[in-house]
C-alpha positions in Angstrom: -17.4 29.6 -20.9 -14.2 28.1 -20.9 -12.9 28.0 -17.2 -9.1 27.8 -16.3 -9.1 25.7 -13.2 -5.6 26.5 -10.9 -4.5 25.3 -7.8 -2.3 27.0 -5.4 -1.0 24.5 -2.8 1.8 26.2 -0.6 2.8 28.2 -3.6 2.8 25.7 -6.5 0.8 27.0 -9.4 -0.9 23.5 -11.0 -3.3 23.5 -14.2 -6.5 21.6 -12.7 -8.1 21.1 -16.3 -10.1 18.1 -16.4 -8.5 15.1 -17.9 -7.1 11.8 -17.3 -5.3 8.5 -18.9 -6.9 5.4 -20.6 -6.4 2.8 -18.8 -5.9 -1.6 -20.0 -8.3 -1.9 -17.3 -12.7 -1.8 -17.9 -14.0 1.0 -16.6 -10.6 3.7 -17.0 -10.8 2.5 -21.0 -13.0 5.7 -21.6 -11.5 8.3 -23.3 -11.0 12.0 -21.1 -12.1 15.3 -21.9 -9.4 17.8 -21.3 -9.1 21.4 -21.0 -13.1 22.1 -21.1 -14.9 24.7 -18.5 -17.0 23.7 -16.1 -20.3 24.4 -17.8 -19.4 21.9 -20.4 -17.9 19.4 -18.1 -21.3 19.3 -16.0 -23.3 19.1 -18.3 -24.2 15.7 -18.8 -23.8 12.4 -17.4 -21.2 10.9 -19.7 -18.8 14.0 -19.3 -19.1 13.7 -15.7 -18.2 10.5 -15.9 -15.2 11.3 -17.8 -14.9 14.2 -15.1 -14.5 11.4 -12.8 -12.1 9.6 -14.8 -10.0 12.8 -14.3 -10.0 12.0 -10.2 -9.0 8.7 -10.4 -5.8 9.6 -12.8 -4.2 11.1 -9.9 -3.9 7.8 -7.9 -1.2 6.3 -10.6 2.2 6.8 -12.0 5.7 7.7 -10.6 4.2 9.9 -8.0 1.5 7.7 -7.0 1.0 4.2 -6.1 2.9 3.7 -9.4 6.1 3.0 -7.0 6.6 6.6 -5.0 3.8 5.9 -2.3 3.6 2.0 -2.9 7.8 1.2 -2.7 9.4 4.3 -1.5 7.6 5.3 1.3 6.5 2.5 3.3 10.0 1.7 4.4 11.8 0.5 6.1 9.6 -1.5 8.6 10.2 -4.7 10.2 9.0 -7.0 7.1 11.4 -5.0 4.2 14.1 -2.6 3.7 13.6 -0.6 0.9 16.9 -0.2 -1.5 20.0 0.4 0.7 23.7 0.0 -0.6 25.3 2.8 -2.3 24.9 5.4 -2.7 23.8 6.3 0.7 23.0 9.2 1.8 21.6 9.9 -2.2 18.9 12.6 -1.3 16.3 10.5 -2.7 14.9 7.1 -2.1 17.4 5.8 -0.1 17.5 8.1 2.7 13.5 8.2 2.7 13.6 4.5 3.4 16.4 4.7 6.1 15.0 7.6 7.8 17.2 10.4 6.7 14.9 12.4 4.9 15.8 16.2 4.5 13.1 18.4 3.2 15.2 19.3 0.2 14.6 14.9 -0.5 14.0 15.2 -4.2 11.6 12.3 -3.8 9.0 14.4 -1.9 7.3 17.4 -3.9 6.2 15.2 -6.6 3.9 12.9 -4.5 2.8 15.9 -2.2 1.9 17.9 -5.6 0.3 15.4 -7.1 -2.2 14.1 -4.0 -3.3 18.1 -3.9 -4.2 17.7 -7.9 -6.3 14.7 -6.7 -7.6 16.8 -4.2 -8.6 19.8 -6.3 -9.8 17.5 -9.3 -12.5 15.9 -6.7 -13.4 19.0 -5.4 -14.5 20.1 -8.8 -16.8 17.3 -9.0 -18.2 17.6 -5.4 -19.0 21.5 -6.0 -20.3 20.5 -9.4 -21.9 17.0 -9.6 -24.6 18.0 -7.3 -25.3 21.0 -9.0 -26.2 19.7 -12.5 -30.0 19.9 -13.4 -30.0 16.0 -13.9 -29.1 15.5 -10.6 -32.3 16.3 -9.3 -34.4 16.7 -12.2 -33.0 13.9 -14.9 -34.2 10.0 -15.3 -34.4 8.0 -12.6 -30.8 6.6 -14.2 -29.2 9.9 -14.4 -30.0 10.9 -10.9 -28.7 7.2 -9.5 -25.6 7.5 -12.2 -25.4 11.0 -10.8 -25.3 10.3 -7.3 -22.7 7.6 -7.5 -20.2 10.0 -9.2 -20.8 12.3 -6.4 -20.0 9.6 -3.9 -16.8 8.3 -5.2 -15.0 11.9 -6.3 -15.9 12.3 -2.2 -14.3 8.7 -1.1 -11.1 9.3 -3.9 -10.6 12.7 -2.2 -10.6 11.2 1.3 -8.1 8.6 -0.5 -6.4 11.5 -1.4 -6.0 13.2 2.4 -5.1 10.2 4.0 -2.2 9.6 1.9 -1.2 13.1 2.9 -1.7 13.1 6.5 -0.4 9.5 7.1 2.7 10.7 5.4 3.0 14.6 6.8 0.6 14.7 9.7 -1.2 18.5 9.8 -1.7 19.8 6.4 -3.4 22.8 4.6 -7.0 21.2 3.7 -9.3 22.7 1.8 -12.7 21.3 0.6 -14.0 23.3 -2.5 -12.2 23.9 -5.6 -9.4 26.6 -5.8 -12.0 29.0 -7.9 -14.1 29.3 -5.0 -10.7 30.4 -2.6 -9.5 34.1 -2.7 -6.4 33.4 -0.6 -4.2 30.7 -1.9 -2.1 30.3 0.9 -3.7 27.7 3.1 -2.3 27.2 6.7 -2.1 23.6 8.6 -5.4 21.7 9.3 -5.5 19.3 12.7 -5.2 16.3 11.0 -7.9 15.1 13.4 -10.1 18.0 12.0 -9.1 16.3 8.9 -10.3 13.2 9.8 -13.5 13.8 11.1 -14.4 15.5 7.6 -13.7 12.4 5.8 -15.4 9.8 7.7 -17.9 11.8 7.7 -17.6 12.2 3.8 -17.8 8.9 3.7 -20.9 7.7 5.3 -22.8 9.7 3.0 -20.4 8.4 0.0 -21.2 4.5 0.7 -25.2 4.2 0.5 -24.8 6.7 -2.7 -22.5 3.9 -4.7 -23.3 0.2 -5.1 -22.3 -2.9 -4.0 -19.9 -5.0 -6.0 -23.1 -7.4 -6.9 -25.4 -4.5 -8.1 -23.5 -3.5 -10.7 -20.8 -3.9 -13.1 -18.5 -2.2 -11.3 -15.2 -3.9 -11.1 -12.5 -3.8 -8.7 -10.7 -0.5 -10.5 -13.8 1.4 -9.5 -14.9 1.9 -5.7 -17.4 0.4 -4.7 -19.9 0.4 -1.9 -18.0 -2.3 -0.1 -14.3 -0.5 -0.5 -15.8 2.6 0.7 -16.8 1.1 4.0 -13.5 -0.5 4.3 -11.7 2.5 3.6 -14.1 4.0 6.4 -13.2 1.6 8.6 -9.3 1.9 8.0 -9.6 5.8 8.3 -11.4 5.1 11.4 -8.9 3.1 13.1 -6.3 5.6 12.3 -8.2 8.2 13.6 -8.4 6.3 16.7 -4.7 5.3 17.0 -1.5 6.8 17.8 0.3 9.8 15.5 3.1 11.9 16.3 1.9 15.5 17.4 3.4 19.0 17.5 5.3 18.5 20.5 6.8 15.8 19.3 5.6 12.4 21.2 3.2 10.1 20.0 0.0 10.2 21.3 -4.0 9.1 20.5 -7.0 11.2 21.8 -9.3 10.0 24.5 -12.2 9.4 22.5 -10.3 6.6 20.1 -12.9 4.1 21.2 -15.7 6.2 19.2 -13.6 5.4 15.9 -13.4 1.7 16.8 -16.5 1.7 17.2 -17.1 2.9 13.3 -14.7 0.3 12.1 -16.3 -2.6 13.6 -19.8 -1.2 12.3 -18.0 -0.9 8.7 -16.8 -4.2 8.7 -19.6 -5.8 10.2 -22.3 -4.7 7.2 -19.6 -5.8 4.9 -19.1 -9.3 6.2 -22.5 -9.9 6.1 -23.0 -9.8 2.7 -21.6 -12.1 0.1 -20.1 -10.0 -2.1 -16.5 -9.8 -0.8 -15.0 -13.4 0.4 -11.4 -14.9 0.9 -10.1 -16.5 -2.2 -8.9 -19.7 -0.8 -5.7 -19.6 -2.1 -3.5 -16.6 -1.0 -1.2 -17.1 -3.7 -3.7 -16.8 -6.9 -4.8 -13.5 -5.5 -1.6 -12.2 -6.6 -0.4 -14.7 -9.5 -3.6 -15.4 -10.7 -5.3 -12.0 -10.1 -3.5 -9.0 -9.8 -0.5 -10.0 -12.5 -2.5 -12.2 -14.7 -4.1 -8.4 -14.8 -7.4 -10.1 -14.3 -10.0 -8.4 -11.4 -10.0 -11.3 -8.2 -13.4 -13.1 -8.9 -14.3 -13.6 -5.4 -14.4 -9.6 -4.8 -11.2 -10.3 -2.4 -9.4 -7.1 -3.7 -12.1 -4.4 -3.0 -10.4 -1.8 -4.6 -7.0 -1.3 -6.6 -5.1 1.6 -8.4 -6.0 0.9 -12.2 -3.0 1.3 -13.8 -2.4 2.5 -17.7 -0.2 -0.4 -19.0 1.4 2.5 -21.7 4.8 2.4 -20.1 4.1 6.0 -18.9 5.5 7.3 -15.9 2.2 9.1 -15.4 -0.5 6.6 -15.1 1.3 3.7 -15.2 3.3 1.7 -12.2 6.8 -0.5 -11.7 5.5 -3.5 -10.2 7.3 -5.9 -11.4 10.5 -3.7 -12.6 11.0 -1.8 -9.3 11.0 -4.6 -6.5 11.2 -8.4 -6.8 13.4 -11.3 -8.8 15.4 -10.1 -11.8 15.5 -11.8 -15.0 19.3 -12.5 -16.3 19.9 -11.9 -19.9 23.2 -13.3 -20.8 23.7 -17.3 -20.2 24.8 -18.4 -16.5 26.8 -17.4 -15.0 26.2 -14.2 -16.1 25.1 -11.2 -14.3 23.5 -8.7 -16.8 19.9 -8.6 -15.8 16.9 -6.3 -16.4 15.4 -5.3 -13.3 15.7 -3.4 -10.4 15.7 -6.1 -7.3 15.0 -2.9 -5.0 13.3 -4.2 -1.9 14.5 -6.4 0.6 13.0 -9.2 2.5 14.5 -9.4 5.9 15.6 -12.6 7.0 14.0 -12.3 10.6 10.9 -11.1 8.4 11.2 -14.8 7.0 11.9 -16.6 9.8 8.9 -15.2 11.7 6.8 -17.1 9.7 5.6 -20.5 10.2 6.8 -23.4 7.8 3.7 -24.1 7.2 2.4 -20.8 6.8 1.6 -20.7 2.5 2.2 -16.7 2.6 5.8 -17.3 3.3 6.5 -18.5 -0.3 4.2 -15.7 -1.9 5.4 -13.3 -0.5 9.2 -13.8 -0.1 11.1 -14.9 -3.3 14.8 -16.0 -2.8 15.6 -16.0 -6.2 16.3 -14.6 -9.8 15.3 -16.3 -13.2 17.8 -17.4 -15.6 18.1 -16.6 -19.1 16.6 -20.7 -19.8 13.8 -19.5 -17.5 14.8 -21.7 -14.7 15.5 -20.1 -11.5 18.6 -18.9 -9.7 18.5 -19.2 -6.1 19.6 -15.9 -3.7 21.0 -16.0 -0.3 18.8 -15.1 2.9 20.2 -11.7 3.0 19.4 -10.8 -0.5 15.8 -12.4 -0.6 13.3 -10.6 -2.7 9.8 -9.6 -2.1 7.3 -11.7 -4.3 3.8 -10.9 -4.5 4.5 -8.6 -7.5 6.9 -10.6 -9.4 7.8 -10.6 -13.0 7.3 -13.9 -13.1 4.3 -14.4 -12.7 3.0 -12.0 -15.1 0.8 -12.8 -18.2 1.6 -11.9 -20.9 4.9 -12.6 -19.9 7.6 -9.8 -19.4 10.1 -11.8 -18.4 12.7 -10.7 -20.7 11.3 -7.1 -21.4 13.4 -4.6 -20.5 10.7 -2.3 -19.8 10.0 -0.3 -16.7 6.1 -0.3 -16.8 4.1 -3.2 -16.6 0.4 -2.1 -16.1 0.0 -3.8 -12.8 -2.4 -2.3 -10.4 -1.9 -1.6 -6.9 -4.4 -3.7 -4.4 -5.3 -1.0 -1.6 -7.5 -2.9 0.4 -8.6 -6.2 0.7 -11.4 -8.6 2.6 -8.7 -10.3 4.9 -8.1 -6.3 5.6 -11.9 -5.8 6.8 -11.6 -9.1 8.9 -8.6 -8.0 10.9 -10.1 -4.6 11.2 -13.3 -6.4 12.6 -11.4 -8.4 14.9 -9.0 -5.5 16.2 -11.6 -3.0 16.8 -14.2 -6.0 18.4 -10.9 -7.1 20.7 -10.3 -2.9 21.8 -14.3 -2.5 22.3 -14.9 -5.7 24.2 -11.2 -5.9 26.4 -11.0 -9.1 24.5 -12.6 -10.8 21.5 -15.5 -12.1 20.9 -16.6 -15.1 19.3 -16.8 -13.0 16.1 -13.5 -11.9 16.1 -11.9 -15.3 17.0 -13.7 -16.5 14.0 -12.8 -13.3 11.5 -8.8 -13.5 12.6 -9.1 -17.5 12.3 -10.1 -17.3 8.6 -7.8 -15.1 7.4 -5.1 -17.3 9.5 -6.7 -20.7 8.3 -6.8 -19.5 4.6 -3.1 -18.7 5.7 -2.4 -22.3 6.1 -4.3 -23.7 3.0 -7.0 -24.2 4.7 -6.0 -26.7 7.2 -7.4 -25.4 10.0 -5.3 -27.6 12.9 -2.2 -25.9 11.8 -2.8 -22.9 12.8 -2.5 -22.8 16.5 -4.5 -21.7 19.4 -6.0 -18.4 19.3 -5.7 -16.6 22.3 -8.9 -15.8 24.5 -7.4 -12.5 26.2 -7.0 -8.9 25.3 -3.2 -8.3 24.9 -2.3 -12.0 23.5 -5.4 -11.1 21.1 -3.4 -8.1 19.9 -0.7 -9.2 19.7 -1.7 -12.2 17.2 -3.2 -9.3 15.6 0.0 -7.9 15.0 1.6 -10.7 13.6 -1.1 -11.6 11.9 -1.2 -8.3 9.9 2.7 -8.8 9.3 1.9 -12.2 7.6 -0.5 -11.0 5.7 0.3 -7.8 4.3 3.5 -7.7 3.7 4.8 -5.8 0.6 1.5 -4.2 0.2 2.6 -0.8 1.9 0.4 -1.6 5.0 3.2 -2.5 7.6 5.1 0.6 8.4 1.6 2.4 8.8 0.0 -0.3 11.2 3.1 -0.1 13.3 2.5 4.1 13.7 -1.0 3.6 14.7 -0.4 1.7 17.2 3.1 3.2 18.4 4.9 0.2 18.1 7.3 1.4 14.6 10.3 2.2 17.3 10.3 -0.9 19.5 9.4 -3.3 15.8 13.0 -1.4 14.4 14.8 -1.9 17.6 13.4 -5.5 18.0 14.6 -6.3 13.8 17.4 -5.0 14.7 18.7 -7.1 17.6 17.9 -9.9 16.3 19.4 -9.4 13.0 22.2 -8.8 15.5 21.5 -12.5 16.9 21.2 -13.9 13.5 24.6 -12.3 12.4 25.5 -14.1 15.7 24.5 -17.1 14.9 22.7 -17.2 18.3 19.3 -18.4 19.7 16.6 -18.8 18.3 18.9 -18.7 15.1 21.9 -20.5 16.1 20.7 -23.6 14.2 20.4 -21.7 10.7 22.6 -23.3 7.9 25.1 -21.6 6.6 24.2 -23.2 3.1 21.2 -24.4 1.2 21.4 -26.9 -1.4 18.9 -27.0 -4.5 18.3 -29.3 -7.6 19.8 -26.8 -10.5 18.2 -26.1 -13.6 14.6 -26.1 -12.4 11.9 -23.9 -13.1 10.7 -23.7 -9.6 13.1 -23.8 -6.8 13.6 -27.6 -5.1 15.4 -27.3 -2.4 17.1 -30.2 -0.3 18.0 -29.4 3.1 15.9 -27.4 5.6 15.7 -23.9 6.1 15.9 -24.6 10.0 18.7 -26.9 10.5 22.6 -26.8 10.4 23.8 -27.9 6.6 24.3 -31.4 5.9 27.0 -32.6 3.1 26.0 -31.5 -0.1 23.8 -34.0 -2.0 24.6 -35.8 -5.0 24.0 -33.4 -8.1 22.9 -30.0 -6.1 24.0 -27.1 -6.7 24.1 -24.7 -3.6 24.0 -20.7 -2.3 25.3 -19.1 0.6 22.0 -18.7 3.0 23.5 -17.4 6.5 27.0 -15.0 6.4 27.2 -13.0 9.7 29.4 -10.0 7.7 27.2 -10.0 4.8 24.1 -9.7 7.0 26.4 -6.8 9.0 27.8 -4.9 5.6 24.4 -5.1 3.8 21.2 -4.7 6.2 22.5 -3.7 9.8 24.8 -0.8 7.9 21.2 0.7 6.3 18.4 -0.6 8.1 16.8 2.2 9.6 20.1 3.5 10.3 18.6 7.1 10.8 15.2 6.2 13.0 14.7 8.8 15.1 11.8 8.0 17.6 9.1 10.9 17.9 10.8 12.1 14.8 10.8 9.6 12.0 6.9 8.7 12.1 6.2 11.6 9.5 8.0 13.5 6.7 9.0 16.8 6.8 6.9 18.8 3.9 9.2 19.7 0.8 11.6 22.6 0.9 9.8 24.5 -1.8 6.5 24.5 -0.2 7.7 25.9 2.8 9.6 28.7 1.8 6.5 29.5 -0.7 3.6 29.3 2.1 4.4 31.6 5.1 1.4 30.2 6.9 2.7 27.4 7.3 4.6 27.4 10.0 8.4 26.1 9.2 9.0 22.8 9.9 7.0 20.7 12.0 7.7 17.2 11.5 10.5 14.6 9.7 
């Protein structure tokens, strides 16, 4: 029997049929089934699979971690700003990033639809998976093929929720597909309610799904490792600090329980050796995730698998959306392809140290010429870098294309070792050796490896922490991590506040940034950038055969970043978005407004 599968998610009618994208990467090259009933979907291993296939589709694409969720939302924070300028307010992705979201945002229904899809796809395999004869009765293969199926449509559709409360705090939740529900009008969940269900969820997902070395599985597919570290992360979120209905932030009493459950995660992961630091930061991203190669030292547990078909569906604008633009016409031109959308802040640069390696991955102050050399930007225009188009292979460095096929890391060892040491350091009211050794190779690996350079790592609780936090803010940057860390732990008000003061004292050009030079020289016509004079010192005269750029102008950094940056934060308001228009004047049970 052919069964129409339909969703109703605060009054939006969505086709659930089964089906999904192929994909450049291994495992989401099978081809989908679409539009079949249940009974023929679950009936045997290979269209459950493709079942499967159908869950996973929903991560990718315009509404997904194809830019929406990975380059709209987590900003602004106190690393990036996301695209500011005019025209602001626009209604859209501007005054998401700045804080002025309205419900009416046209940038918010498409996401929020499209998590619920994920949602209702994975409930169709959890209510069916188990209940397929082979589950219980088939080979010994079947049954273990079977089982893993079952445990990753459970982790996906805890991916799913915790993109949706992170974002809107209490939502409608519902754990069985839409044609076991008589009412389709769900009210609001306790996003803590929410919670529980999903860490739970996924301790019986993780010993149901492999480890990256017992199978073939690559890092497009979870595996048993990612599922713990997304326990781990869920856990710490549970245990941190979200805004509530009466508008203040708070975290329950029992947040030590959930710490607990992230140190445990991370612990059975780091003691096996299938996930390690690659150690070099920068081929993780150059080598790795835009050579669209999987990271061979299992350092990206798990990333969004993304189409490469130029399809706003399944595929993503890494690459196109955010970092340097590639000129067309001959300099000094300025026709370029490319989008240049993100920001780097220049206190985001200046926090790190010069020796710090991540620096140069992950902030790129330039543009590429039509010759391929590069084009040095000022220190108000800098560029995020980690996703750059130029360092893709093939190269697309004078495609005009939007879609490149690069996939979204989610999570990532150096995540599970900061998790380790940030729940070890809130258990133990300091860290332990262990966790002075997990933040220390993260930091070290930082460096290059040369472990002298990075500094003394402090012994006590609150210095701890706060090397955490920096830490995380080296690391992570332009990875959609930031703004989220900074919620948990209630710090996203007094991070803005603190960017913007001293953007203030750079503008200023007073201490610690009074020495800044106003210009930095470069060799021209280079394919890397060479520069002359130090990023940390007034300007000297301009050698012999540079060329130069405006680094440090007081009214550019005042007309272009203080005049948007989180011009519209509203503490104990801003920390979530308000729920699109239309689904609140579809769903009386929800409530009006609550948040954003």
């Amino acid at each position: 029997m052919k069964t129409n599968l339909k969703l109703i998610i605060g009054g939006i009618f969505i086709t659930a049929s089964i089906f999904t994208i192929s994909s450049c990467k291994k495992f989401l090259e099978v081809e989908p089934i679409s539009s079949f009933g249940n009974d023929y979907v679950f009936s045997n291993v290979t269209n459950a699979q493709k079942a499967l296939l159908g869950v996973y589709s929903s991560l990718g694409g315009d509404q997904g971690y194809g830019i929406r969720l990975s380059m709209y939302y987590p900003y602004d924070n106190d690393e990036m700003m996301g695209q500011g300028g005019t025209p602001y307010p626009d209604n859209e992705r501007r005054d998401i990033a700045h804080f002025n979201v309205q419900p009416a945002n046209t940038q918010l229904a498409g996401p929020f639809n499209q998590l619920y899809v994920g949602i209702e796809r994975a409930n169709i395999c959890i209510d069916n998976i188990p209940k397929m004869d082979a589950y219980t009765n088939g080979s010994t293969a079947d049954q273990k093929e079977l089982k893993r199926l079952y445990g990753e449509a459970l982790a996906l559709r805890a991916q799913f929720y915790f993109e949706v409360i992170r974002n809107w705090g209490d939502v409608p939740a519902q754990f069985t597909s839409s044609i076991n529900v008589s009412d389709p009008y769900n009210s609001r969940t306790d996003r803590d309610t929410i919670y529980n269900h999903i860490i739970r969820d996924l301790a019986v997902a993780a010993p149901l799904v492999p480890w990256r070395t017992e199978s073939s599985v690559t890092s497009d597919r979870l595996s048993q490792g990612a599922i713990r570290a997304l326990r781990a992360r869920y856990a710490l979120f549970r245990g941190g600090y979200s805004l509530r209905q009466d508008k203040t932030m708070k975290r329950n009493a029992d947040y030590k329980t959930f710490y607990q459950i992230a140190k445990d995660e991370c612990a059975i992961i780091m003691a096996r050796a299938d996930h390690k630091l690659n150690p070099s930061f920068q081929s993780v991203f150059k080598d790795g995730v835009n050579a669209h190669k999987f990271e061979a030292n299992g350092e990206v547990l798990w990333e969004v698998g993304m189409t490469g078909g130029s399809s706003g569906v399944g595929d993503s604008k890494l690459g196109y959306y955010n970092g340097p633009r590639q000129f067309t016409v001959a300099t000094p031109g300025t026709t370029a392809v490319g989008n240049a959308a993100l920001t780097i802040l220049p206190t985001y640069f200046y926090a790190f140290d010069a020796n710090d390696k991540r620096r140069d991955v992950t902030c790129a102050p330039y543009d590429n010429n039509l010759d391929l050399t590069l084009r040095p930007r000022s220190m108000v225009t800098m560029l995020d870098g980690k996703f750059r188009r130029d360092w893709q292979s093939p190269s697309v460095l004078t495609s005009a294309a939007q879609y490149f096929g690069v996939n979204w890391p989610v999570i990532r060892f150096s995540d599970v070792l900061l998790m380790f040491a940030e729940a070890d350091n809130e258990l133990s009211s300091g860290p332990t050796a262990a966790a002075k050794s997990a933040f220390e190779q993260v930091r070290t690996r930082g460096f290059g490896g040369t472990a002298s350079l990075i500094g003394t790592t402090p012994s006590d609780y609150t210095g701890f922490f706060n090397a955490l936090v920096k830490e995380r803010q080296f690391e992570f940057g332009g990875e959609g991590i930031r703004k989220y860390d900074l919620i948990r732990w209630n710090m996203l008000a007094s991070k803005i506040a603190e960017t913007k003061a001293n953007l203030a004292l750079m503008a200023a050009k007073a201490a610690p940034y009074a020495t800044l030079p106003a210009t930095m020289y470069y060799t021209p016509n280079q394919t890397t950038v060479v520069w002359l004079n130090s990023f940390y010192t007034a300007s000297p005269a301009a050698p012999t055969g540079s060329a130069s750029v405006a680094w440090v102008n007081a009214a550019t950094i005042n007309s272009t970043l203080l005049a948007y940056y989180a011009v519209a934060f509203t503490p104990n308001k801003s920390e979530l978005l308000p729920l699109p228009q239309t689904v609140i004047d579809a769903n009386p049970k929800l409530g009006g407004q609550w948040y954003g």
